[in-house]
N, CA, C and O atoms as a Tripos MOL2 file, in Angstrom:
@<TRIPOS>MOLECULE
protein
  292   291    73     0     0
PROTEIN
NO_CHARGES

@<TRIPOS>ATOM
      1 N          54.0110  109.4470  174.1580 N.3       1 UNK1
      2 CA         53.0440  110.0770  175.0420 C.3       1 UNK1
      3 C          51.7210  109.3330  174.9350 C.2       1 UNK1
      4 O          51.0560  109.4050  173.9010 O.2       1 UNK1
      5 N          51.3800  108.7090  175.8530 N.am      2 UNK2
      6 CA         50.0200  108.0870  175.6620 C.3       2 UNK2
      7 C          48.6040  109.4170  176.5410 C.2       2 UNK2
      8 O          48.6540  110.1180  177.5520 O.2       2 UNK2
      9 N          47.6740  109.2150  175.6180 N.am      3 UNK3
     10 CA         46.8640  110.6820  176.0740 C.3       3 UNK3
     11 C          45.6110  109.0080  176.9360 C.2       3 UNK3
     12 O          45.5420  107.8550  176.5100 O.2       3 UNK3
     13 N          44.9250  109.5860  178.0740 N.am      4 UNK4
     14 CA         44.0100  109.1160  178.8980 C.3       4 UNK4
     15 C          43.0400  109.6680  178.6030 C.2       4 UNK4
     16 O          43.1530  110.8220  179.0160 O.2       4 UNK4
     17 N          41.6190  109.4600  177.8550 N.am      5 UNK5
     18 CA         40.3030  110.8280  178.2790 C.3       5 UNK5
     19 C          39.3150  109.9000  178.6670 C.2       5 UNK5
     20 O          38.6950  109.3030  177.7870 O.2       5 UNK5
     21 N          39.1460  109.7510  179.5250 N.am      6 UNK6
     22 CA         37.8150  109.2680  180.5360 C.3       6 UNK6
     23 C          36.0780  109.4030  179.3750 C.2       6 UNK6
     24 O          35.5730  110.4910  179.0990 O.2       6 UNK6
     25 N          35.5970  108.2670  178.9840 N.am      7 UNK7
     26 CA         34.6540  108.6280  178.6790 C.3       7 UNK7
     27 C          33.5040  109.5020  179.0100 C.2       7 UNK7
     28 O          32.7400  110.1490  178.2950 O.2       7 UNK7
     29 N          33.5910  109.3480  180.2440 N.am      8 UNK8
     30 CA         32.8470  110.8030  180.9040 C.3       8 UNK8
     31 C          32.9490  111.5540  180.6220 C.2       8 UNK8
     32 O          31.9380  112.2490  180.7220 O.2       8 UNK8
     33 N          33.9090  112.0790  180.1360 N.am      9 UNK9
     34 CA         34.4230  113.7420  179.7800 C.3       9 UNK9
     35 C          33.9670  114.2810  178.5910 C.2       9 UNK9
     36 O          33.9090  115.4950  178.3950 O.2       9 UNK9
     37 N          33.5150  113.1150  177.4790 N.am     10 UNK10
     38 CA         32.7890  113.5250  176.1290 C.3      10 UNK10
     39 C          31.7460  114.7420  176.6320 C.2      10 UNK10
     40 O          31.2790  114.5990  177.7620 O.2      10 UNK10
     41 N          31.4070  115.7630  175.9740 N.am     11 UNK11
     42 CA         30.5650  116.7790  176.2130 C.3      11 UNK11
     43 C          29.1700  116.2780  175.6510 C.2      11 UNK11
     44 O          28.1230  116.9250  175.6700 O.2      11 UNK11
     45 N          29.3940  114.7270  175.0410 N.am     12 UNK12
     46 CA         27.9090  114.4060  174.2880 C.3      12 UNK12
     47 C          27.8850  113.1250  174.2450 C.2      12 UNK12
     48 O          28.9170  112.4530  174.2720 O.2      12 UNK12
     49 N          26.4430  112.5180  174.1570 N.am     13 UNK13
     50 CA         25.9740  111.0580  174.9520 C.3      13 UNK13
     51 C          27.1750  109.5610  174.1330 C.2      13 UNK13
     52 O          27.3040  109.2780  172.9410 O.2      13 UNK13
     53 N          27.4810  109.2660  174.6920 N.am     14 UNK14
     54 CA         28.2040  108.4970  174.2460 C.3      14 UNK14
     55 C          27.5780  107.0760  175.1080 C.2      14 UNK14
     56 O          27.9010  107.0080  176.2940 O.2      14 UNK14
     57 N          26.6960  105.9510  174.5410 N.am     15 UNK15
     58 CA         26.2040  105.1030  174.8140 C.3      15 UNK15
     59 C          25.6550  104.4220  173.8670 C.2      15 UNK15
     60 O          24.6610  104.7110  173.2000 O.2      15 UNK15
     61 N          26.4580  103.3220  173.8110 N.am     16 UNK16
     62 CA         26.7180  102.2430  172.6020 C.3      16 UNK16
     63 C          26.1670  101.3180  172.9240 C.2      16 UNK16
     64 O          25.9620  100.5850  171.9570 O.2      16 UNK16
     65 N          25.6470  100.7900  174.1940 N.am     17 UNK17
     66 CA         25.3890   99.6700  174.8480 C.3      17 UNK17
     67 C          24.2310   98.5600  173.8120 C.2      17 UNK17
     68 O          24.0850   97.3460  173.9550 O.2      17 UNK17
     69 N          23.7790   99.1540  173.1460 N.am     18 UNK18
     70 CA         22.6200   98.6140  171.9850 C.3      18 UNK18
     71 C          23.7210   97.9000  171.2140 C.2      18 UNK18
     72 O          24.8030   98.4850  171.1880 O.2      18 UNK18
     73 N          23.6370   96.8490  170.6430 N.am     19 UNK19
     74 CA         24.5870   96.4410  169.4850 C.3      19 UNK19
     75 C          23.8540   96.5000  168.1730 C.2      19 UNK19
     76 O          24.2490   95.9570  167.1410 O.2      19 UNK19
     77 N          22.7780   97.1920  168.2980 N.am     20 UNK20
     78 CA         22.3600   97.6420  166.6540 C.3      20 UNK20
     79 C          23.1800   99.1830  166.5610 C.2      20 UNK20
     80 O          23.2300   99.6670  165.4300 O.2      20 UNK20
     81 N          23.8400   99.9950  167.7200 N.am     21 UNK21
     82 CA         24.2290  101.3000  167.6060 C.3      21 UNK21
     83 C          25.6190  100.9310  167.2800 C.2      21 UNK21
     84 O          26.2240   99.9970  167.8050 O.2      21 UNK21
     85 N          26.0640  101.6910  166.4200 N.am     22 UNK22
     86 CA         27.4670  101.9010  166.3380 C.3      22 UNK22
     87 C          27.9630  103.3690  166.2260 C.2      22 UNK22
     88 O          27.4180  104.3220  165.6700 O.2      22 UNK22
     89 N          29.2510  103.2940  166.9620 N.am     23 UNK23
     90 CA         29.6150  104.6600  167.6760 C.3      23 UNK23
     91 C          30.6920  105.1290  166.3600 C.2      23 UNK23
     92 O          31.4780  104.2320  166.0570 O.2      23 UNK23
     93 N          30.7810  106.0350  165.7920 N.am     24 UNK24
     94 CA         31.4450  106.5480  164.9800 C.3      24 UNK24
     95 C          32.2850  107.9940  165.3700 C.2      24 UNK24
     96 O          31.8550  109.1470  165.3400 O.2      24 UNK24
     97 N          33.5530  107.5270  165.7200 N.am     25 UNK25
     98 CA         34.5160  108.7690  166.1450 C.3      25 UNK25
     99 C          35.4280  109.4020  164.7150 C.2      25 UNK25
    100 O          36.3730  108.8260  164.1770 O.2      25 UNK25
    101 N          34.9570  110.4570  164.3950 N.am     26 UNK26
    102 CA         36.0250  111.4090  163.7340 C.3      26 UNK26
    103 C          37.3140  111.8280  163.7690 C.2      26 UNK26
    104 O          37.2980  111.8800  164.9990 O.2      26 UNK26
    105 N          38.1690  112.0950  163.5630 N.am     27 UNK27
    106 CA         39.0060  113.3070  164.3900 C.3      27 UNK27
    107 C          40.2150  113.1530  163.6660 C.2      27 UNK27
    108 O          40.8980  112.1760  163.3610 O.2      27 UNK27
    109 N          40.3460  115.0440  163.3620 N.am     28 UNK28
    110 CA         41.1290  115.7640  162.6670 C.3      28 UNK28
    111 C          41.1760  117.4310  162.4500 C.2      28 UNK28
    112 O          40.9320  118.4010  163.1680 O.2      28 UNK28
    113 N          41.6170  117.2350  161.0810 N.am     29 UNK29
    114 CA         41.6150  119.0350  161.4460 C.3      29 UNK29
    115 C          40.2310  119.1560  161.4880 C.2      29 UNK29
    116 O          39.4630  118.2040  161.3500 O.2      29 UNK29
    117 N          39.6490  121.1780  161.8170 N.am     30 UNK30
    118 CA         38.3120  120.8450  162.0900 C.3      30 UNK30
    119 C          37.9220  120.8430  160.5230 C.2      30 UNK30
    120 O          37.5380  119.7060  160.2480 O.2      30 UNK30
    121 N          37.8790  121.6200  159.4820 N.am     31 UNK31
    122 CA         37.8380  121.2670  158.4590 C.3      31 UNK31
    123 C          37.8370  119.9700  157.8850 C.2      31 UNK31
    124 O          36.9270  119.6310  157.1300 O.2      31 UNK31
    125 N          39.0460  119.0000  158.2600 N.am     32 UNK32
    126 CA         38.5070  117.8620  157.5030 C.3      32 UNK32
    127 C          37.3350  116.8440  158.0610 C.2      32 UNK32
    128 O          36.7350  115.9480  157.4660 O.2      32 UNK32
    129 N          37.2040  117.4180  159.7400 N.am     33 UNK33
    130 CA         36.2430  116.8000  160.0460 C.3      33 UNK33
    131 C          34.9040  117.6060  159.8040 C.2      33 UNK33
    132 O          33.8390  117.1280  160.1950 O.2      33 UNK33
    133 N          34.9540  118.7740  159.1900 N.am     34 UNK34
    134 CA         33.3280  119.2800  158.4960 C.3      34 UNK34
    135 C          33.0970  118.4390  157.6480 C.2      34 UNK34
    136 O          32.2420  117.5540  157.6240 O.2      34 UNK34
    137 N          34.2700  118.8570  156.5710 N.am     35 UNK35
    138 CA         34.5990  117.8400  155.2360 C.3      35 UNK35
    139 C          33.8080  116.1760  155.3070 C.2      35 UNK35
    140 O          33.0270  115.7430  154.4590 O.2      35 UNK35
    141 N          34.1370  115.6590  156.1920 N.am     36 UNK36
    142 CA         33.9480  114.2180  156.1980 C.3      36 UNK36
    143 C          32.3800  113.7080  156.0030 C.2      36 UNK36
    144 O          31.7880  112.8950  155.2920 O.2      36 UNK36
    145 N          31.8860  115.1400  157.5780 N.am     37 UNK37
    146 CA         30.4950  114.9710  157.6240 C.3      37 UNK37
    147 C          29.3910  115.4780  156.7950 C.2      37 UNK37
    148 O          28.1750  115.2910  156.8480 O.2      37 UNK37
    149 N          30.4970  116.4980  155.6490 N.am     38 UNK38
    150 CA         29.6150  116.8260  154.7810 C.3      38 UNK38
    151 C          29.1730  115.2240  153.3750 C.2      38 UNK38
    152 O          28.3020  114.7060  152.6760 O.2      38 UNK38
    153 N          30.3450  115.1860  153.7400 N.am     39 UNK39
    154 CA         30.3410  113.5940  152.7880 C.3      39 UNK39
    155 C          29.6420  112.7350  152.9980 C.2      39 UNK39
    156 O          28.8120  112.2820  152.2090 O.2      39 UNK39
    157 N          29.9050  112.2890  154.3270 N.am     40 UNK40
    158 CA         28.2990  110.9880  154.9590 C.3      40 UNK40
    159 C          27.2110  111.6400  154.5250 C.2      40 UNK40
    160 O          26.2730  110.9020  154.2240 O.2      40 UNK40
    161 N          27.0000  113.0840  154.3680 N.am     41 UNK41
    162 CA         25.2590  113.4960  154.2140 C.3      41 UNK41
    163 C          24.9990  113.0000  152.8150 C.2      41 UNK41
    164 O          24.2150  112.1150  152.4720 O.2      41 UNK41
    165 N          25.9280  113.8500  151.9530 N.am     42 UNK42
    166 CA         26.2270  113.0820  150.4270 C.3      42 UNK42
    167 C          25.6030  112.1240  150.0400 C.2      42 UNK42
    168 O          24.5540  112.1540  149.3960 O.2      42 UNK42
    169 N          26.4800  110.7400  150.5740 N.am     43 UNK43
    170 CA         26.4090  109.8140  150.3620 C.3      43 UNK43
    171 C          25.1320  109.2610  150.8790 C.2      43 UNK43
    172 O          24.8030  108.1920  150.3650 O.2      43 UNK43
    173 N          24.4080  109.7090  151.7050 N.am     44 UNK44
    174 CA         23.1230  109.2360  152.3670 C.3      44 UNK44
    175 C          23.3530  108.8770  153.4210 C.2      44 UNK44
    176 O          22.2630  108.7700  153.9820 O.2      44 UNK44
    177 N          24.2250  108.5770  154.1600 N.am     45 UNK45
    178 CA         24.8450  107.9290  155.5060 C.3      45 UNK45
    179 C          24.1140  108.0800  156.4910 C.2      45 UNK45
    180 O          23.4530  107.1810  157.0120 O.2      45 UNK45
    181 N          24.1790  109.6850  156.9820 N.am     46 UNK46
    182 CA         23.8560  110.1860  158.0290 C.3      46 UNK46
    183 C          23.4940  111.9350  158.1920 C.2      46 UNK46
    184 O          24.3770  112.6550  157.7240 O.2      46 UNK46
    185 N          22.6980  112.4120  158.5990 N.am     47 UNK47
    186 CA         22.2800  113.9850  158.0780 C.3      47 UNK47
    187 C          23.2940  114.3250  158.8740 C.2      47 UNK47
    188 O          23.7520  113.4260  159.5790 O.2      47 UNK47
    189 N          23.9090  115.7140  158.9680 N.am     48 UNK48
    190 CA         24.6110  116.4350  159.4150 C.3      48 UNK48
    191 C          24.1070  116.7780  160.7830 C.2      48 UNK48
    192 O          24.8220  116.7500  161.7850 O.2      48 UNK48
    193 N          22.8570  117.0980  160.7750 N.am     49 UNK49
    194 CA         22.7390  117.3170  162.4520 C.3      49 UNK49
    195 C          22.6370  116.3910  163.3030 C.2      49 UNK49
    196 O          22.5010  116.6170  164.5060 O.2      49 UNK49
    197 N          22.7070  114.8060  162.6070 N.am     50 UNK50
    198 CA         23.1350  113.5710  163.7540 C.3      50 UNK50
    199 C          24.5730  113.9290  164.5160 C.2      50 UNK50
    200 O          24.7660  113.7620  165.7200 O.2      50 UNK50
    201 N          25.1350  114.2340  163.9640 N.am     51 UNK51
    202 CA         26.5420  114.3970  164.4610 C.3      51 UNK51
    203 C          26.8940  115.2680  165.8870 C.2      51 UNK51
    204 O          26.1410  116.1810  166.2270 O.2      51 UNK51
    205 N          27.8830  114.9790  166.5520 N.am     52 UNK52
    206 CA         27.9530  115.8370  167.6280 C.3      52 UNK52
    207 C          28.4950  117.0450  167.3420 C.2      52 UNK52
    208 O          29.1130  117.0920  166.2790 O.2      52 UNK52
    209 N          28.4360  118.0710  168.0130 N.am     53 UNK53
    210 CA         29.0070  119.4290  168.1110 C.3      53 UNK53
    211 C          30.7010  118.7760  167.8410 C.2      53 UNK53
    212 O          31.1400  117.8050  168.4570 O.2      53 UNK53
    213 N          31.3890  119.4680  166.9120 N.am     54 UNK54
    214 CA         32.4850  119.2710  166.9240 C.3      54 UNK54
    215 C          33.3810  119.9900  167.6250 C.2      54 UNK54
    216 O          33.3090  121.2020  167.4220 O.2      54 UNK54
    217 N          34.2730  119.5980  168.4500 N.am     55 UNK55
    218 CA         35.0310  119.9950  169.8450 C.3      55 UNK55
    219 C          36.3350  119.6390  169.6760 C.2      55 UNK55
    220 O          36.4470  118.5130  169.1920 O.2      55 UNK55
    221 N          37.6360  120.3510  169.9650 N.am     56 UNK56
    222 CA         39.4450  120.1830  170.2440 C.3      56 UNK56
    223 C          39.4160  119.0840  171.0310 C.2      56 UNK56
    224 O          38.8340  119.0380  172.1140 O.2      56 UNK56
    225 N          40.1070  118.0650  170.4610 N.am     57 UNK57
    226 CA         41.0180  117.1970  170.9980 C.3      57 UNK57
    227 C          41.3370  117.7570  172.4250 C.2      57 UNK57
    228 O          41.6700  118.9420  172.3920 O.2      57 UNK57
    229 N          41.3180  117.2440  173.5550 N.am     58 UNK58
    230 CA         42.0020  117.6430  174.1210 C.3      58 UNK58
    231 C          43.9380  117.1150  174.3140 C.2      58 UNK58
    232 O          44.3330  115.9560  174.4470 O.2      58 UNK58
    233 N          44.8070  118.3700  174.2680 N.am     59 UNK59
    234 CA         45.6470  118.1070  174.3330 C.3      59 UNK59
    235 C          46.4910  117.3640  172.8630 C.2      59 UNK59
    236 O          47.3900  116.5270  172.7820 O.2      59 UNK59
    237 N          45.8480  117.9900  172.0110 N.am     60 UNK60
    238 CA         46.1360  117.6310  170.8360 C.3      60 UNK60
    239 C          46.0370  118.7840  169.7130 C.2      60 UNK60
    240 O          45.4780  118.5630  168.6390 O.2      60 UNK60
    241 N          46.7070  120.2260  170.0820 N.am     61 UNK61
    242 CA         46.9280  120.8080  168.9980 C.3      61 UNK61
    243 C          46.1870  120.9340  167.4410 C.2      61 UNK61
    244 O          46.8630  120.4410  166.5380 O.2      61 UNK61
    245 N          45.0150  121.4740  167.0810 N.am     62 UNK62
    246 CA         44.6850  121.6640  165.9110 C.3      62 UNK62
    247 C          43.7940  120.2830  165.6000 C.2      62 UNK62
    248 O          43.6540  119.8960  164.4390 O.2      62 UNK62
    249 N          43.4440  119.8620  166.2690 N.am     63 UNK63
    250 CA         42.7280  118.1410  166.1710 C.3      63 UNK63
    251 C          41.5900  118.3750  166.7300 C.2      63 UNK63
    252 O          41.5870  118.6840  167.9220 O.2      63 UNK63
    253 N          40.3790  118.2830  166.0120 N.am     64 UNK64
    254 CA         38.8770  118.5590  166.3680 C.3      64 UNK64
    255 C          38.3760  117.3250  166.1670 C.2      64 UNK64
    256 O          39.1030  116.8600  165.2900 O.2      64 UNK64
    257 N          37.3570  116.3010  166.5300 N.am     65 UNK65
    258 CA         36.3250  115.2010  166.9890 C.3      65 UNK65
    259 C          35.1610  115.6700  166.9390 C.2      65 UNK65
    260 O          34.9330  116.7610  167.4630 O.2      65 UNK65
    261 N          33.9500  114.7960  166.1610 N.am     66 UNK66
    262 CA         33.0910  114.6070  166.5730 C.3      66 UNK66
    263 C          32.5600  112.9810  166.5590 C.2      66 UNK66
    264 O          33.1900  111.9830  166.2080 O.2      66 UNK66
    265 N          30.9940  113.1070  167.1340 N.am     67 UNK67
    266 CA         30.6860  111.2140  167.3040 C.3      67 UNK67
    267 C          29.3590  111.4380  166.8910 C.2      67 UNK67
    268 O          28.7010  112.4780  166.9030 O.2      67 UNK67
    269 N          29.0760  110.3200  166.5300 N.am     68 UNK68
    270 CA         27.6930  109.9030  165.6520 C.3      68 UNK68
    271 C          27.1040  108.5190  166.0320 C.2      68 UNK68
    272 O          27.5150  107.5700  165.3640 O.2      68 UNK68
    273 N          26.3940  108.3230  166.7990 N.am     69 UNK69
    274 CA         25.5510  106.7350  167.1880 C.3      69 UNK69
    275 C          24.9960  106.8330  166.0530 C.2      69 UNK69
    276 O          24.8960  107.9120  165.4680 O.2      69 UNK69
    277 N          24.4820  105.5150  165.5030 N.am     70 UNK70
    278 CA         23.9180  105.2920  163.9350 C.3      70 UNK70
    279 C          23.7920  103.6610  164.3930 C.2      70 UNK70
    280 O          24.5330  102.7390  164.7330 O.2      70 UNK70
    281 N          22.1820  103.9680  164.1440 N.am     71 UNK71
    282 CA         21.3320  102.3610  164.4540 C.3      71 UNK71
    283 C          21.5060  101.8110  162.6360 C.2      71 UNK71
    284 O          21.1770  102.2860  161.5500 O.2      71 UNK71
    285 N          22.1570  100.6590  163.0770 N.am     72 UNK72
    286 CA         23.1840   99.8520  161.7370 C.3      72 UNK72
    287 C          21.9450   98.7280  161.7630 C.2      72 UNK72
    288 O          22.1460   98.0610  160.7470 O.2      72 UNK72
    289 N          21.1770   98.3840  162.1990 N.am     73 UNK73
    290 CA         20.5000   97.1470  162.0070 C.3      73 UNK73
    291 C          19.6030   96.7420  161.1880 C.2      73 UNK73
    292 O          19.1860   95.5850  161.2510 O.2      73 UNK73
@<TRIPOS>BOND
     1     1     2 1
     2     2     3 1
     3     3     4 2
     4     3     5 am
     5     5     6 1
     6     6     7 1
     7     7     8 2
     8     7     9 am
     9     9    10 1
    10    10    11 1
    11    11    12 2
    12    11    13 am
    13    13    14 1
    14    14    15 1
    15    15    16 2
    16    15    17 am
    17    17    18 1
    18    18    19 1
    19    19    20 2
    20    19    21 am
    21    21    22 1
    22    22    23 1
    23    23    24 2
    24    23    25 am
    25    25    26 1
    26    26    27 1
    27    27    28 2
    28    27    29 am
    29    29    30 1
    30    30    31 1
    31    31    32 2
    32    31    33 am
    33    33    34 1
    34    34    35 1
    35    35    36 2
    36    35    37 am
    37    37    38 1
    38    38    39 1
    39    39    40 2
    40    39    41 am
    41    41    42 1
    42    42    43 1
    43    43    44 2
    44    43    45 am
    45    45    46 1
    46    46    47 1
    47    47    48 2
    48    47    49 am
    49    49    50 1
    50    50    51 1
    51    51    52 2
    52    51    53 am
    53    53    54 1
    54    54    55 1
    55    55    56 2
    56    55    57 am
    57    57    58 1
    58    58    59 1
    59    59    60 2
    60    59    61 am
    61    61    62 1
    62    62    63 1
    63    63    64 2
    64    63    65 am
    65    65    66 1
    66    66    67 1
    67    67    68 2
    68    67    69 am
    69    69    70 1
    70    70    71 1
    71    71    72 2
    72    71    73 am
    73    73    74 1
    74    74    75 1
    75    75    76 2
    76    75    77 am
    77    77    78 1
    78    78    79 1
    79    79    80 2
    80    79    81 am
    81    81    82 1
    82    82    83 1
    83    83    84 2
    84    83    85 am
    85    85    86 1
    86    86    87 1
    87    87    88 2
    88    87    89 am
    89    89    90 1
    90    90    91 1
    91    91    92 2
    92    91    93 am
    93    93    94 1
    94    94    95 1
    95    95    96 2
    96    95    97 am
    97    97    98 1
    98    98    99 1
    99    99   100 2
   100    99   101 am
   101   101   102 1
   102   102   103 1
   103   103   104 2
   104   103   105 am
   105   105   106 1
   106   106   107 1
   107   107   108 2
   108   107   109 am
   109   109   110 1
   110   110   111 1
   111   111   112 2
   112   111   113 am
   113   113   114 1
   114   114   115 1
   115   115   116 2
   116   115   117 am
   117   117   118 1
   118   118   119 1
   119   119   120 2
   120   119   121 am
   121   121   122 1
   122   122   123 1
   123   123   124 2
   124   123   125 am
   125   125   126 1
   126   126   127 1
   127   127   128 2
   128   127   129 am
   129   129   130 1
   130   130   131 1
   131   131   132 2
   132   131   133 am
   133   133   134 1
   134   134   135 1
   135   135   136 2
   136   135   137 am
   137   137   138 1
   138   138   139 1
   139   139   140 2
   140   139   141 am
   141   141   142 1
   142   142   143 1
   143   143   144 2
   144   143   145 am
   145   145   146 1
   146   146   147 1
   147   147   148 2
   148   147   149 am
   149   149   150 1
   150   150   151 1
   151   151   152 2
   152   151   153 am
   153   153   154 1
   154   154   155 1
   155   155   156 2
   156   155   157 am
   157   157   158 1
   158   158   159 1
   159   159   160 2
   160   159   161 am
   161   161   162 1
   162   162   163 1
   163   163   164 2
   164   163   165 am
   165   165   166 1
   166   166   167 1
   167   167   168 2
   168   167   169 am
   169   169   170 1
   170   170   171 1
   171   171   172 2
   172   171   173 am
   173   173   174 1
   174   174   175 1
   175   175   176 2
   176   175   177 am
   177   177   178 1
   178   178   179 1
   179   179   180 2
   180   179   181 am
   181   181   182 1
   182   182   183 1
   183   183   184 2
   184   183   185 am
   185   185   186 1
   186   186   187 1
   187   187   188 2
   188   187   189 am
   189   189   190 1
   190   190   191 1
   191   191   192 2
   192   191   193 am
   193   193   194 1
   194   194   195 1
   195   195   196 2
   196   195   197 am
   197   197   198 1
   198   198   199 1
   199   199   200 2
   200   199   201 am
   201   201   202 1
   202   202   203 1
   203   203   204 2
   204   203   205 am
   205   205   206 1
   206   206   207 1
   207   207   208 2
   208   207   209 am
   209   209   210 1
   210   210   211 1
   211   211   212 2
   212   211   213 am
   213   213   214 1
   214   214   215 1
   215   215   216 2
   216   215   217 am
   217   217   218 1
   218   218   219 1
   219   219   220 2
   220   219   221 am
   221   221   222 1
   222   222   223 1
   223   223   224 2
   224   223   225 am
   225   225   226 1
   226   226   227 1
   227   227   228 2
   228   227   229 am
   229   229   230 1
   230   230   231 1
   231   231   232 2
   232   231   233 am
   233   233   234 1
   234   234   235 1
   235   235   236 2
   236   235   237 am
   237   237   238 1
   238   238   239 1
   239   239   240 2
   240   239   241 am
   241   241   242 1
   242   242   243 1
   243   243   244 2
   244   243   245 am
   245   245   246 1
   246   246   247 1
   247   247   248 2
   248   247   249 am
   249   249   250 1
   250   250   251 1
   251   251   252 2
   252   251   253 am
   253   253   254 1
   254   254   255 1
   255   255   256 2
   256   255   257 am
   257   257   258 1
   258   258   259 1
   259   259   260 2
   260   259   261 am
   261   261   262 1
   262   262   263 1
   263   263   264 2
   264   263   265 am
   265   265   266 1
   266   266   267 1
   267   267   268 2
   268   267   269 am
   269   269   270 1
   270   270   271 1
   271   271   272 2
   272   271   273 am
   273   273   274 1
   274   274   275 1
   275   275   276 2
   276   275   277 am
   277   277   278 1
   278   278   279 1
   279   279   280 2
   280   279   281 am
   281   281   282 1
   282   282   283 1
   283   283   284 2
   284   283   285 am
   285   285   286 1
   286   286   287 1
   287   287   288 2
   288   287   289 am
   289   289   290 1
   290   290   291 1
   291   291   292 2
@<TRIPOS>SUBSTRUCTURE
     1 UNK1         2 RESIDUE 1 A UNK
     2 UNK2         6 RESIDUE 1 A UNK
     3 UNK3        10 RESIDUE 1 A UNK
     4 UNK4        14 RESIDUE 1 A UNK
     5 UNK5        18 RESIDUE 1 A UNK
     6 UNK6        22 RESIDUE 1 A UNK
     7 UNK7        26 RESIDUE 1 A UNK
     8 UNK8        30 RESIDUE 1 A UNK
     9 UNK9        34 RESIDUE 1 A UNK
    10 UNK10       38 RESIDUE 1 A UNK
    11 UNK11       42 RESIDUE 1 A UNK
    12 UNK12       46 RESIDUE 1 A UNK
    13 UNK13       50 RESIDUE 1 A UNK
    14 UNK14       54 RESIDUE 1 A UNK
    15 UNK15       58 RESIDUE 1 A UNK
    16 UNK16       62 RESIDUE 1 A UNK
    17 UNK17       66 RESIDUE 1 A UNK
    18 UNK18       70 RESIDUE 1 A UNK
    19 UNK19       74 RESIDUE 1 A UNK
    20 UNK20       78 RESIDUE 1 A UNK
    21 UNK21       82 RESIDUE 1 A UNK
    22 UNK22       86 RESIDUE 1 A UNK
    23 UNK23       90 RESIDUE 1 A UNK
    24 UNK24       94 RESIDUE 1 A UNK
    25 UNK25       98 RESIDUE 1 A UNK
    26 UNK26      102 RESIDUE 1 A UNK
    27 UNK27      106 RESIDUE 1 A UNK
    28 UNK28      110 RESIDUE 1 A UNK
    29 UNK29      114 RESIDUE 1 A UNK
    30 UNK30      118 RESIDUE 1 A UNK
    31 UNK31      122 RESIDUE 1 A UNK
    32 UNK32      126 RESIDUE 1 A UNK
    33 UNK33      130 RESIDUE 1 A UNK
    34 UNK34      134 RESIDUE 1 A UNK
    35 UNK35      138 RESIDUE 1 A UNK
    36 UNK36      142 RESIDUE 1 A UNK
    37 UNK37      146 RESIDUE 1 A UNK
    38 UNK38      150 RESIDUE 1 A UNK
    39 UNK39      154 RESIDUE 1 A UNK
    40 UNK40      158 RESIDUE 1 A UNK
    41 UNK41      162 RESIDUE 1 A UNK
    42 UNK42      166 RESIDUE 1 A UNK
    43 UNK43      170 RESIDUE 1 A UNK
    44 UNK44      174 RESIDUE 1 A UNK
    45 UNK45      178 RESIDUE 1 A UNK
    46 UNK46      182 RESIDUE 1 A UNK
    47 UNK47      186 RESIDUE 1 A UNK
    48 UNK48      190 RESIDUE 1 A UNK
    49 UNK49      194 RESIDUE 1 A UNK
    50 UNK50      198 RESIDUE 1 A UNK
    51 UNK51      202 RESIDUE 1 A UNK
    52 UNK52      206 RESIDUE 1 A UNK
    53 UNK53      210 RESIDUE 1 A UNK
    54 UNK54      214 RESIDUE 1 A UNK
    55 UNK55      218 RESIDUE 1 A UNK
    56 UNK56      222 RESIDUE 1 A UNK
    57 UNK57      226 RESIDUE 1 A UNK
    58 UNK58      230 RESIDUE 1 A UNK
    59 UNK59      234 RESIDUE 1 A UNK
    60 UNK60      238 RESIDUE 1 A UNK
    61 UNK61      242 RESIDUE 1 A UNK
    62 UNK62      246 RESIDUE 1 A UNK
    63 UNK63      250 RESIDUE 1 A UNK
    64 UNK64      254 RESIDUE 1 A UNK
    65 UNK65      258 RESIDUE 1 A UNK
    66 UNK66      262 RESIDUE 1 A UNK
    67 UNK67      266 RESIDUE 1 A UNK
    68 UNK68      270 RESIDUE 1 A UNK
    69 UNK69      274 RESIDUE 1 A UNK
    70 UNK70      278 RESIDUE 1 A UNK
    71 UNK71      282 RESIDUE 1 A UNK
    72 UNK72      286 RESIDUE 1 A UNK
    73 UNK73      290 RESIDUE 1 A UNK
């Protein structure tokens, strides 16, 4: 089964076009994707409220995503 999702359809800004930004996609249970982002804060990475609202996969059963732009330069 190959799944299609139109970047448009993200509910949140997804624009990478900077090459100092890098786009960071999550996705799993929603738990392990709290889990993860509690870890980047941890570690210093990235604060927790950079992150997008975490949202269902679409069409993917129990699979939650979120995204994080993070100026790498």
């Amino acid at each position: 089964m190959e799944a299609k999702l139109a970047m448009t359809s993200f509910p949140f800004e997804f624009d990478n076009s900077d090459p100092r930004i890098l786009t960071i996609l999550v996705i799993g249970t929603e738990e392990k994707v709290r889990g993860y982002i509690q870890w980047q804060h941890q570690k210093g990475f990235a604060e927790v409220g950079a992150w997008s609202e975490i949202i269902p996969v679409p069409n993917c059963p129990g699979k939650y995503m979120s995204l994080l732009n993070k100026n790498v330069s």
